[in-house]
Each structure stands twice: as C-alpha cells, then as structure tokens.
DSSP file (Angstrom, degrees, kcal/mol; ACC not computed):
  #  RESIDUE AA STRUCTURE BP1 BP2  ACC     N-H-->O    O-->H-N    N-H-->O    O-->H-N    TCO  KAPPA ALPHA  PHI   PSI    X-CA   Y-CA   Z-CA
    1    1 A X              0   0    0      0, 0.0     2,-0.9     0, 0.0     0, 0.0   0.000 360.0 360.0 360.0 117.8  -38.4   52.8   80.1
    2    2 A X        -     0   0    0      1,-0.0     2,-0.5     2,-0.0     0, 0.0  -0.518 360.0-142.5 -75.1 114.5  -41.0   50.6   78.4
    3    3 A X        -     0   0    0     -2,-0.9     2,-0.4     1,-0.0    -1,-0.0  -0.656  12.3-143.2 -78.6 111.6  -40.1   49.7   74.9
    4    4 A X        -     0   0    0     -2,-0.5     2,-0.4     0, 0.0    -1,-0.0  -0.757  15.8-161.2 -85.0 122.7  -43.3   49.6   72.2
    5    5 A X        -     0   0    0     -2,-0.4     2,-0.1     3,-0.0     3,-0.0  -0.863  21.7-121.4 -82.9 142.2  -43.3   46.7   69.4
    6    6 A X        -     0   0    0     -2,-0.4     2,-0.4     1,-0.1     0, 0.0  -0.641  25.2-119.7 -75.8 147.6  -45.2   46.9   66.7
    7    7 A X        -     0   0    0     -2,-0.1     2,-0.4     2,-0.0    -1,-0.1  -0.366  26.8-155.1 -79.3 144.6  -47.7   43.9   66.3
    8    8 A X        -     0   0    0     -2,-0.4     2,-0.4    -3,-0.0    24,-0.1  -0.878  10.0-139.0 -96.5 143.0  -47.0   41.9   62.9
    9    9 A X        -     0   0    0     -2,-0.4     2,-0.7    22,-0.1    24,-0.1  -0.953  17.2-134.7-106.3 147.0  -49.9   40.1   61.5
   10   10 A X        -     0   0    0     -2,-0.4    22,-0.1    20,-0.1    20,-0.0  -0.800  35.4-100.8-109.1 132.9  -48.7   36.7   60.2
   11   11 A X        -     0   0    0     -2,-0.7     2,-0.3     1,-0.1    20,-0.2   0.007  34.7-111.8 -33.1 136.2  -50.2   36.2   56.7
   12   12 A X        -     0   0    0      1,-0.1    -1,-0.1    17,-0.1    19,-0.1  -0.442  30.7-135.1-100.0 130.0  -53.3   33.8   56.4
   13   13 A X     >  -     0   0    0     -2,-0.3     4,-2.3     1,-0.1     5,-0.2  -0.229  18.0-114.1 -72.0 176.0  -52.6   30.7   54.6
   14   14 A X  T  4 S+     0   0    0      2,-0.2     4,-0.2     3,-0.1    -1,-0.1   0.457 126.1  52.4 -83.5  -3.1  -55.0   29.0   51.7
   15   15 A X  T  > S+     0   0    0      2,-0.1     4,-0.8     3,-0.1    -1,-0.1   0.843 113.6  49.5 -97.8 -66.6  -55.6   26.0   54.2
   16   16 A X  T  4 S+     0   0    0      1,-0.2     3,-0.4     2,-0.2     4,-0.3   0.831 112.2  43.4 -26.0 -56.8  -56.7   29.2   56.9
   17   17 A X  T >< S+     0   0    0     -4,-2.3     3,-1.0     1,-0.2    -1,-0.2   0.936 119.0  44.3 -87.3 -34.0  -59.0   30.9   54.8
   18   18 A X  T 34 S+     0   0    0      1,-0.3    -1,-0.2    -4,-0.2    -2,-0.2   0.755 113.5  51.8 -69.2 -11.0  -60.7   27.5   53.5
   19   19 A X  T 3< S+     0   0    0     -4,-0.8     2,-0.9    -3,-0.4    -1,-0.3   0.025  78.5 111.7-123.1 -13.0  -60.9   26.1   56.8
   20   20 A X    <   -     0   0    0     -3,-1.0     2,-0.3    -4,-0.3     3,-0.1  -0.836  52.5-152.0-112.8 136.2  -62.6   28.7   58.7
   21   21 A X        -     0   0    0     -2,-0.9    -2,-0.1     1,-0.2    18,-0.1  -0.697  24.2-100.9 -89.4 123.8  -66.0   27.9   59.8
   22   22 A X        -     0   0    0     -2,-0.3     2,-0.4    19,-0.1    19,-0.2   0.402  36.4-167.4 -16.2 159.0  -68.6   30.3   60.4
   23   23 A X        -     0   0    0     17,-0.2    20,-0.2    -3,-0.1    -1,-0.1  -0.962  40.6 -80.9-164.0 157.8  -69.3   31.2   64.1
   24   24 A X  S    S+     0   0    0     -2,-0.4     2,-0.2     1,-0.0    17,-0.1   0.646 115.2  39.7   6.5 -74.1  -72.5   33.2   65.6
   25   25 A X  S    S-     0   0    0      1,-0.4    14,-0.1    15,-0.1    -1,-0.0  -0.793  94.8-104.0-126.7 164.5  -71.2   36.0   64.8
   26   26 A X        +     0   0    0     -2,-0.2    -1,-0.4    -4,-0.1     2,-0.3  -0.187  47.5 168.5 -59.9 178.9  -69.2   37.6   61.6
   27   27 A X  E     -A   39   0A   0     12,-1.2    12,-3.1    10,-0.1     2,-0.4  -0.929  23.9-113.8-166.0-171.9  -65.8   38.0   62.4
   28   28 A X  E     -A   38   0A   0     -2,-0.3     2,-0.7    10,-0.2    10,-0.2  -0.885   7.5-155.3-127.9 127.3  -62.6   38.8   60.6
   29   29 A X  E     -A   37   0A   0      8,-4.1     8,-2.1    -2,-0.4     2,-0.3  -0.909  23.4-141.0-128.6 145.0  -59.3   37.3   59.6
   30   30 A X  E     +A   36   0A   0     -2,-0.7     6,-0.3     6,-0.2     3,-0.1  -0.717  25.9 177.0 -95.3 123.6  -56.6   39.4   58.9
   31   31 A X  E     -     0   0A   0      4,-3.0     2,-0.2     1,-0.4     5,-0.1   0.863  52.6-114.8 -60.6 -54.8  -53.9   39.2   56.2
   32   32 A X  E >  S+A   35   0A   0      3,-1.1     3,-2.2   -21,-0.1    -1,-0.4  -0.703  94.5  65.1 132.1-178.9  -52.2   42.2   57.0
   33   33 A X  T 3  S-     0   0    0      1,-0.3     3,-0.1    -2,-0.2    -3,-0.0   0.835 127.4 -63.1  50.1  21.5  -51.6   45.3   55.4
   34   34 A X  T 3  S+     0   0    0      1,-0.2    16,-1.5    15,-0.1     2,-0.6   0.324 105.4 120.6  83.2  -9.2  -55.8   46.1   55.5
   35   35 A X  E <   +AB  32  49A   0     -3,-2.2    -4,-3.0    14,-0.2    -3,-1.1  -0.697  43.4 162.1 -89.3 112.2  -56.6   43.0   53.3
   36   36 A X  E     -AB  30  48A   0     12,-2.8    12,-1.9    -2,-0.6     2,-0.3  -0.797  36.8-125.6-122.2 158.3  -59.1   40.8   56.0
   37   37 A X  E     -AB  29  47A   0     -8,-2.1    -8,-4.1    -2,-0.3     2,-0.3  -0.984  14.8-147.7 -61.2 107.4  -61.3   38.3   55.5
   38   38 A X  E     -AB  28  46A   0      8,-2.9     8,-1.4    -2,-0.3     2,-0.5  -0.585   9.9-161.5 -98.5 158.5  -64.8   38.6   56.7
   39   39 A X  E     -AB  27  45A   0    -12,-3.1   -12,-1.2    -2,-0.3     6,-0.2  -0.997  11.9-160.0-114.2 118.4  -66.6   35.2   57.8
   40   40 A X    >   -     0   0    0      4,-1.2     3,-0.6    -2,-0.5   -17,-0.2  -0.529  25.5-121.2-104.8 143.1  -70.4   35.3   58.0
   41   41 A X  T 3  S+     0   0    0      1,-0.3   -19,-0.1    -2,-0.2   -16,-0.1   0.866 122.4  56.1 -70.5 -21.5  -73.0   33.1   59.9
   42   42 A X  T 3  S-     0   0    0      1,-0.1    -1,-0.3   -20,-0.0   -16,-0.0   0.441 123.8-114.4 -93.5  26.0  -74.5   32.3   56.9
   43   43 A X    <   +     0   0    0     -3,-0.6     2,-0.3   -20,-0.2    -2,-0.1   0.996  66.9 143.8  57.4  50.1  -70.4   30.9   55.6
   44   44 A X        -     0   0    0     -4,-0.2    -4,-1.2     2,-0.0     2,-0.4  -0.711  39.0-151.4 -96.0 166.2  -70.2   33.3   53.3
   45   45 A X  E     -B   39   0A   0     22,-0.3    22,-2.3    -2,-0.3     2,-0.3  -0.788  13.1-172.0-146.0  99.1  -66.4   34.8   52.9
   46   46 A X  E     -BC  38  66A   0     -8,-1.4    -8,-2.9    -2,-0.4     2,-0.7  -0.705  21.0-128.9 -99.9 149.8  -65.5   38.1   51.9
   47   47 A X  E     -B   37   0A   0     18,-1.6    17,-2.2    -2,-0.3     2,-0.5  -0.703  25.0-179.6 -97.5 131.2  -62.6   40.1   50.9
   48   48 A X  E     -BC  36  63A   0    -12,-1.9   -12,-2.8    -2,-0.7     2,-0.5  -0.918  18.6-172.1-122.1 127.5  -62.1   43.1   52.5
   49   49 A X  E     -BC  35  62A   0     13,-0.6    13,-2.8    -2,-0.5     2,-0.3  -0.914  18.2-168.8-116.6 129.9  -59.1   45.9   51.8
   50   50 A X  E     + C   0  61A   0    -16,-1.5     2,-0.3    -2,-0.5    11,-0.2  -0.846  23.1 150.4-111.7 147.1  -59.6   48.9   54.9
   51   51 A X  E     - C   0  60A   0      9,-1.0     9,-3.1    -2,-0.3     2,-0.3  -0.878  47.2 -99.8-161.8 161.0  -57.3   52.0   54.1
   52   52 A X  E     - C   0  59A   0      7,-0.3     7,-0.3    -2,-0.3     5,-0.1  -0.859  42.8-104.8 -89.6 129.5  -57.4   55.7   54.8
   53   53 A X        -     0   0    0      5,-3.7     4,-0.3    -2,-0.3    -1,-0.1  -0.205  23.1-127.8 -66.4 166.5  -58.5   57.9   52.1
   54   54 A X  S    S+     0   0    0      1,-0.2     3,-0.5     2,-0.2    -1,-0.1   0.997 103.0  19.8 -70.8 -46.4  -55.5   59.9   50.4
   55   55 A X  S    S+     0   0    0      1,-0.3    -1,-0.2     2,-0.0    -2,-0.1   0.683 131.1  40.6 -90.4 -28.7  -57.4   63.5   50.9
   56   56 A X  S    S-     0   0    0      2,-0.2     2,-0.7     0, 0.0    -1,-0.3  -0.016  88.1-142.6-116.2  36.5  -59.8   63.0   53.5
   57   57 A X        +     0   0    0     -3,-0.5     2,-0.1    -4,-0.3    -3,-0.1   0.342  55.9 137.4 -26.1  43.8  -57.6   60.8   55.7
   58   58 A X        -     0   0    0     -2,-0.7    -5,-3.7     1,-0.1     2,-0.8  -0.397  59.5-108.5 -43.0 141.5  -61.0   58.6   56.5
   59   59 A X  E     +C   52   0A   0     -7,-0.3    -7,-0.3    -2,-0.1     2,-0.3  -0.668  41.0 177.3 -96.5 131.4  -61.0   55.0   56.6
   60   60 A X  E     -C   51   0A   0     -9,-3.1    -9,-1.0    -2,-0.8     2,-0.4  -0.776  16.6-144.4-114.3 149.5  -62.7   53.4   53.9
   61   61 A X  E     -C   50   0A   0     -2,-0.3     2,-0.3   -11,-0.2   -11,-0.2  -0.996  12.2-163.6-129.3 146.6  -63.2   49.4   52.9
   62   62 A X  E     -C   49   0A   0    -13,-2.8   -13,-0.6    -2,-0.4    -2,-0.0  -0.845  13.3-126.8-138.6 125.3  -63.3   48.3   49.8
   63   63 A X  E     +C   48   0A   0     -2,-0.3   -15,-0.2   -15,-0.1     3,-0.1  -0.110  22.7 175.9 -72.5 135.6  -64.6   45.1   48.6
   64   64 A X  E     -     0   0A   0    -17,-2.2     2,-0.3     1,-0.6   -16,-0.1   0.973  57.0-107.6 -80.2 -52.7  -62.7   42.2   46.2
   65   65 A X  E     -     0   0A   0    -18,-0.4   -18,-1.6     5,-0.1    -1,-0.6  -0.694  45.1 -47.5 117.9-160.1  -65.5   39.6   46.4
   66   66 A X  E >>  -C   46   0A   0     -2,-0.3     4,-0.9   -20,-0.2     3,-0.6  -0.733  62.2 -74.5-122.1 137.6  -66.0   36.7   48.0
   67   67 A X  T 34 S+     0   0    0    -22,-2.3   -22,-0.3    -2,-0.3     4,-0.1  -0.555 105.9  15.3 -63.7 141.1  -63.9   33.4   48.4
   68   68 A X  T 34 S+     0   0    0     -2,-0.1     3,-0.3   -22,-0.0    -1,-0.2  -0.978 117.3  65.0-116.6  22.6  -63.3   31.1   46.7
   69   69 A X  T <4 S+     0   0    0     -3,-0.6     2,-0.4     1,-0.2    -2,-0.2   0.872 123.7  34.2 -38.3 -27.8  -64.4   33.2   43.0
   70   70 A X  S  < S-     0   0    0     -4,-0.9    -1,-0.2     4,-0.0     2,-0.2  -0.903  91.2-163.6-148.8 110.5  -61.4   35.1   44.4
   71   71 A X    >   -     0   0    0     -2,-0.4     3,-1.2    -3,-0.3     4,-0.4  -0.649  37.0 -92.9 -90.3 151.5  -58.5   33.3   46.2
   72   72 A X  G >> S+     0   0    0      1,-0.3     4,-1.9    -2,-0.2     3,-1.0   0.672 120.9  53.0 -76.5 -30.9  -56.1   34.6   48.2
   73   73 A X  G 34 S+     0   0    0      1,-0.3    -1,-0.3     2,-0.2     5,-0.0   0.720 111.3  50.4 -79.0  -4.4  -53.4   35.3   45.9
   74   74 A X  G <> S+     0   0    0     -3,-1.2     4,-1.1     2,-0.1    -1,-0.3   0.618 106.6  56.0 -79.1 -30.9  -55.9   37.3   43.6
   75   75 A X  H <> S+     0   0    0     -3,-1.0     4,-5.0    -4,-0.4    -2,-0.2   0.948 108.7  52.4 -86.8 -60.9  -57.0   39.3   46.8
   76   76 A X  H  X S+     0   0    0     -4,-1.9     4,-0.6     2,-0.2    -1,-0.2   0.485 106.9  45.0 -47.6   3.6  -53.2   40.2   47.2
   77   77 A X  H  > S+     0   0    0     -5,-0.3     4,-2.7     3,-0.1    -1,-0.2   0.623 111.5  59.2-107.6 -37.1  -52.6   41.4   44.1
   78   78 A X  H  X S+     0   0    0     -4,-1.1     4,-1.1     2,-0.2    -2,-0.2   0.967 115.6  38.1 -51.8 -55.5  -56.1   43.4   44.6
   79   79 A X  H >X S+     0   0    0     -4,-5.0     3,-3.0     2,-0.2     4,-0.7   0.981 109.8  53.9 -42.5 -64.4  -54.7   44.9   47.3
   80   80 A X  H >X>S+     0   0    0     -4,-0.6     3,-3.0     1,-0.3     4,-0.8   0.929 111.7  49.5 -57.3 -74.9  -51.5   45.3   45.9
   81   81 A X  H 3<5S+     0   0    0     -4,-2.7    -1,-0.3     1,-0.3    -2,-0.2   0.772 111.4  51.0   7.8 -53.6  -53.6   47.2   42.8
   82   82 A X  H <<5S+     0   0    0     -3,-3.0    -1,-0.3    -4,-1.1    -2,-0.2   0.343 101.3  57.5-112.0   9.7  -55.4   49.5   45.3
   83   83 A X  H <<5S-     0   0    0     -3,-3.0    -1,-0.4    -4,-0.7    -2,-0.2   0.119 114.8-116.9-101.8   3.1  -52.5   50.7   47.2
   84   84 A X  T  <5       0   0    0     -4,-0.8    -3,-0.2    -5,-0.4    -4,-0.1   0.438 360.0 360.0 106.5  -2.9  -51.3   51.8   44.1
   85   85 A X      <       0   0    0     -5,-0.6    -4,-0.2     0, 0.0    -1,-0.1   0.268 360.0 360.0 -71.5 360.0  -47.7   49.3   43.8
C-alpha cells in the first residue's frame, strides 16, 4: 500500500524574498498557506494571498502590494487578517 504525504512549504525568509532576481518569466515564491510572492521581469514583487471563496468555493487572489512598501511580516499578518484569525 502506498502511503501519501502531504507536501509542507517551508516559509520564505526576508534574505529569500530580497534576494530573488527577476527571471524571463514571472514566477512565484511560495510562503505557504496561499500567501506567494510574485516576481516580474520588470523586478517588481508582489504579494499575493490565493484562497477559495466561502460561498462560491472559487479560487480567488487577493493582492497586499508590493515589496518592500510591504515586508513579509506585514504580508503575514495580511494573510492572517483575510483568513479571518
């Protein structure tokens, strides 16, 4: 019998999110718990929290801004905020 783990994402440090460099194309780094970072060609950095809505069960994003007006421990507590805790 094959045994499923669940993946863990391990949390992005404040050295991670300043430190990542722009690439081609956007891409994403993930906190956990829906809160990413997106990364931009033009090195822009945004916070993004993805959830399902309560009622429509749809996946939605909703934006914090952009690093570093808003640094990670401001984007976790935005999360924390918009899941309702």
């Amino acid at each position: 019998m094959l045994l499923q783990v669940a993946r863990t994402t391990k949390p992005l440090t404040n050295i991670e999110v300043k430190q990542a460099k722009p690439k081609a194309k956007e891409f994403n780094l993930s906190d956990g718990d829906g809160l990413s970072l997106k990364v931009k060609p033009n090195s822009s950095k945004l916070w993004f929290f993805n959830y399902y809505r309560p009622h429509s069960k749809k996946r939605a994003n909703l934006s914090f801004g952009s690093f570093p007006e808003i640094p990670l421990a401001q984007a976790r507590s935005k999360r924390l905020d918009a899941r309702g805790f």
